[in-house]
C-alpha positions, 0 to 999 in steps of 0.5 A: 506566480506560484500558488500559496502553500496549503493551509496547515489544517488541509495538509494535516487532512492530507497527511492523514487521509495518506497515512491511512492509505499507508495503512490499508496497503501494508494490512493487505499485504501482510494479509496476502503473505499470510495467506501464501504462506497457508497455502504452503503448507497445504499439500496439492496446492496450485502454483496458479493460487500462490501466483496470483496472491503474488500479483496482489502483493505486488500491486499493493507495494505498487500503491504503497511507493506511489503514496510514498512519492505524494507524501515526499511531495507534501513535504517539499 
């Protein structure tokens, strides 16, 4: 027996609460680009700093592919 579908109120609670994180995760990533980029133009900067922004962008477009695949999921 499977489950009934959700309600159209809860998936449009769903979408929207997923959107949102959607959101977040692209306003870090353009945030953490912009920051990389500053930083070089700045003379004398550590390569440990453009480093460890990259990491974050890497984890933020990780979230970001995760939340694509439960969305795919919300619609079939």
């Amino acid at each position: 027996m499977s489950s009934p579908p959700p309600s159209p109120e809860a998936s449009r609670r769903e979408t929207a609460a997923a959107l949102h994180e959607l959101s977040e995760s692209l306003t870090a990533i353009t945030n953490y680009v912009e920051t990389a980029s500053r930083l070089l133009h700045q003379p004398a900067r550590s390569h440990r700093d453009l480093a460890a922004i990259l990491d974050k962008v890497s984890a933020q477009i990780g979230r970001t592919h995760a939340l694509m695949r439960r969305l795919r999921g919300l619609i079939g």
